[in-house]
C-alpha positions in Angstrom: -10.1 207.1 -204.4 -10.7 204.7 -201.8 -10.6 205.7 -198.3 -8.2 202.6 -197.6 -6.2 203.5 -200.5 -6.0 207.2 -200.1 -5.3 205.9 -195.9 -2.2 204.0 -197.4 -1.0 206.4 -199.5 -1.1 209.4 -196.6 0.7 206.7 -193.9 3.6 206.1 -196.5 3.8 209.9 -197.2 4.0 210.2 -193.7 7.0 207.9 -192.8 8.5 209.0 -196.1 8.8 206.4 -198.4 8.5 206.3 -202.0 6.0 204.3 -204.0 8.2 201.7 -204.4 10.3 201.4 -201.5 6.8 200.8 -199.6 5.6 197.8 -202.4 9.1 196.3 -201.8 8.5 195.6 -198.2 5.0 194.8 -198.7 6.4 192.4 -201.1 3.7 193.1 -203.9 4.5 195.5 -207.6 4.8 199.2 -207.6 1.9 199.6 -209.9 -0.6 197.1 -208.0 0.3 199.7 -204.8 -0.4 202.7 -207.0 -4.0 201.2 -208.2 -4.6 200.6 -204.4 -4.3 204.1 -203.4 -6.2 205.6 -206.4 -8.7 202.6 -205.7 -8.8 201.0 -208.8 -7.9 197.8 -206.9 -8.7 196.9 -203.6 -6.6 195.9 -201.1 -7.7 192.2 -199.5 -7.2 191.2 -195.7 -3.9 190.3 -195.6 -2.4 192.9 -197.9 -3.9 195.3 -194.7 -2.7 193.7 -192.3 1.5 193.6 -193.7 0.5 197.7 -194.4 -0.7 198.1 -190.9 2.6 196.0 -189.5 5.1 197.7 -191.9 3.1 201.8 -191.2 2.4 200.5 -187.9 -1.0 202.1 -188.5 -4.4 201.1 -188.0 -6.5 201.0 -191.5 -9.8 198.9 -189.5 -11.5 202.9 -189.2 -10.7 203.4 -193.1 -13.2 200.5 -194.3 -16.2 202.2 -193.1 -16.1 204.4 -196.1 -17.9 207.5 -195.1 -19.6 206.6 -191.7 -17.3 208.0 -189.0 -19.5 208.2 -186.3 -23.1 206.6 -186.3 -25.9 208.0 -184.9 -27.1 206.3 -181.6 -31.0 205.6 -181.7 -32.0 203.2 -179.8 -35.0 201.7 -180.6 -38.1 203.2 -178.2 -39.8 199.7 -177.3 -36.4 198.6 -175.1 -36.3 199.7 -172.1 -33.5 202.0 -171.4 -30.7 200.0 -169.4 -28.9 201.9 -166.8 -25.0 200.8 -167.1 -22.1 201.3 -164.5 -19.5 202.9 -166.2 -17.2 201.8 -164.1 -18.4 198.1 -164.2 -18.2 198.6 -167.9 -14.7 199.7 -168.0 -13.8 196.7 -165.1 -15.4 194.3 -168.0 -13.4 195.9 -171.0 -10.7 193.5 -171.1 -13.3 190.3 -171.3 -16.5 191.7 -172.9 -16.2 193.9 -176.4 -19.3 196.2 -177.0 -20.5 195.4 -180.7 -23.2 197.8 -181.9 -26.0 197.0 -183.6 -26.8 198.9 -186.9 -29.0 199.8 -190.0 -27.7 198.3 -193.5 -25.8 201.7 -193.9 -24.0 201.9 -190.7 -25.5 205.5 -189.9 -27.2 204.8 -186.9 -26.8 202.7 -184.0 -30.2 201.0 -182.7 -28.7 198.6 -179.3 -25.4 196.8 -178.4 -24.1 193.6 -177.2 -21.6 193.0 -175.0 -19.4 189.4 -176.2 -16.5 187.8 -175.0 -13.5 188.8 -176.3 -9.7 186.8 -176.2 -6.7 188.7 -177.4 -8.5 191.3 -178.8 -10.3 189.1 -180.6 -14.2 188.3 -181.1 -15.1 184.8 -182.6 -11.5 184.5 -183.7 -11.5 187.9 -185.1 -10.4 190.9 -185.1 -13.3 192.5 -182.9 -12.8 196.3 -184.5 -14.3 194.9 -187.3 -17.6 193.3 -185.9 -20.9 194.5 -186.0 -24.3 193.6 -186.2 -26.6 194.6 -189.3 -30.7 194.5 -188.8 -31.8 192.5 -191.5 -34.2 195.3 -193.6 -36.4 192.8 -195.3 -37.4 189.1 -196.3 -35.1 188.8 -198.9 -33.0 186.1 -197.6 -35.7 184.3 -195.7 -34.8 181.0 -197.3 -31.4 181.9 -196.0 -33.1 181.7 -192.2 -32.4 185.5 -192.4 -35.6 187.8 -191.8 -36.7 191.2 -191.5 -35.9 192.5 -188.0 -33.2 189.4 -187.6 -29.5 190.5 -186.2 -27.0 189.1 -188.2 -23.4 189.4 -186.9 -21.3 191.1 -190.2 -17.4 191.1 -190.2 -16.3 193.9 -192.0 -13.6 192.3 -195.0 -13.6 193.2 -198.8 -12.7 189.5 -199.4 -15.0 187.3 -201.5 -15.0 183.4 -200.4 -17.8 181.5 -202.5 -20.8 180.9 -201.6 -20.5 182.4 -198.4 -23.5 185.6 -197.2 -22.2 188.9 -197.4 -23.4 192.5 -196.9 -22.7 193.9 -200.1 -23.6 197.3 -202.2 -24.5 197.7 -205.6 -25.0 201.4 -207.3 -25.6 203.0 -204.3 -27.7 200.2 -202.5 -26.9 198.1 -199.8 -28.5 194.7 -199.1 -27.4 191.2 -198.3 -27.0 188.4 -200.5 -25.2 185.0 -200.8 -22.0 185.3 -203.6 -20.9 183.0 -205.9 -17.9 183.2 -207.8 -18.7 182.1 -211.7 -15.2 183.0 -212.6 -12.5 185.7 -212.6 -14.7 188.1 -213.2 -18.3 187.1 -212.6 -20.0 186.9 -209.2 -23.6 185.3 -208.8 -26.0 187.6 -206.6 -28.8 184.9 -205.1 -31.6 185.6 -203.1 -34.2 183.9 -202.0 -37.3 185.0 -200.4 -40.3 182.5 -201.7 -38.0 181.8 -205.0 -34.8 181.7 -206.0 -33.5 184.7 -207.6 -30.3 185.0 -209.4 -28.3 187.7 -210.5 -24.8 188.1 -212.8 -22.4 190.9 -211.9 -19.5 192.0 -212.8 -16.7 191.7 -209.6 -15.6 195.7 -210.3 -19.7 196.4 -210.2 -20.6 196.0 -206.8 -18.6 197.0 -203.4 -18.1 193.7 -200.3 -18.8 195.6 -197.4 -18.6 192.4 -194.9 -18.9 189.1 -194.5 -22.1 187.8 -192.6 -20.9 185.5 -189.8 -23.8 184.7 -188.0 -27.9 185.4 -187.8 -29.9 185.8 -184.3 -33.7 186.3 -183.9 -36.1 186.8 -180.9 -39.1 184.2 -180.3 
């Protein structure tokens, strides 16, 4: 089960209603509910966002699977920055702390601080942005490098051809998709070649899609 799904299914229990008293108001079958909470379908953007309206619930926590709370490490060679909590918290309302993390979201190495507008960072919604480092040269002829930041909003929604973090049997990395048809995504890469890969949708997991890269001179 899904953490989402098995999130859904303990909100609905909460505010007692039935299985299909819930999919009516969502507007979507009884059985396509019941496969979201037992995770044998996943629910998209804007099926989360009419569950967190009609639960008035948050589910944004429940997409990071199994990392709760990361690990802060911050990377020795950067000079520890003393901050003023109190400026910080003046800044809150205008300026979102995004950390930066590893591939698997288990530890934190830095943050940045960007603007935020009705809760929002980049037009979205800015509890789901983070940064990822980039672990190798994989994507280099993506203009994505070892070491490179790359800004990662978290979605299980596949648009083609756009970059996404993505994990398959067990391992995360981050590759460009391409939808072949209903059931078929291409996995490319390209470091000094091209490499191609086809998958089956239900095979691999979207953890987010990559919004942005950034990279120091």
């Amino acid at each position: 089960m899904s953490r989402v799904g098995s999130k859904i299914k303990q909100e609905r229990i909460k505010a007692n209603l039935s299985l299909k008293e819930l999919a009516k108001k969502l507007g979507i079958s009884e059985g396509f509910l019941q496969d979201v909470e037992i995770g044998k379908r996943v629910a998209n953007e804007n099926l989360i966002k009419r569950v967190e309206k009609v639960l008035n619930v948050n589910l944004s926590d429940s997409l990071f699977e199994e990392v709760d709370e990361p690990i802060e490490n911050i990377k020795e060679y950067r000079e520890p920055v003393k901050v003023n909590k109190q400026l910080e918290d003046a800044f809150s309302s205008i300026l979102k702390k995004i950390p930066v993390c590893d591939l698997y979201l288990k530890e934190i190495y830095d943050y940045k601080y960007l603007p935020i507008k009705d809760k929002k960072v980049e037009g979205l919604n800015a509890e789901k942005v983070f940064y990822i480092i980039a672990p190798d040269d994989s994507m280099r002829g993506f203009r994505i490098a070892k070491g490179d930041r790359v800004m990662v909003y978290l979605t299980p929604e596949l648009e083609t051809n756009l970059i996404y973090v993505i994990e398959v049997e067990g391992k995360r990395m981050i590759r460009q998709l391409k939808r072949l048809d209903a059931n078929r995504v291409l996995l490319i890469s390209q470091n000094n070649e091209i490499k191609t890969e086809s998958k089956d949708i239900k095979s691999f997991k979207i953890i987010g899609k990559c919004l942005k890269v950034e990279f120091e001179l």
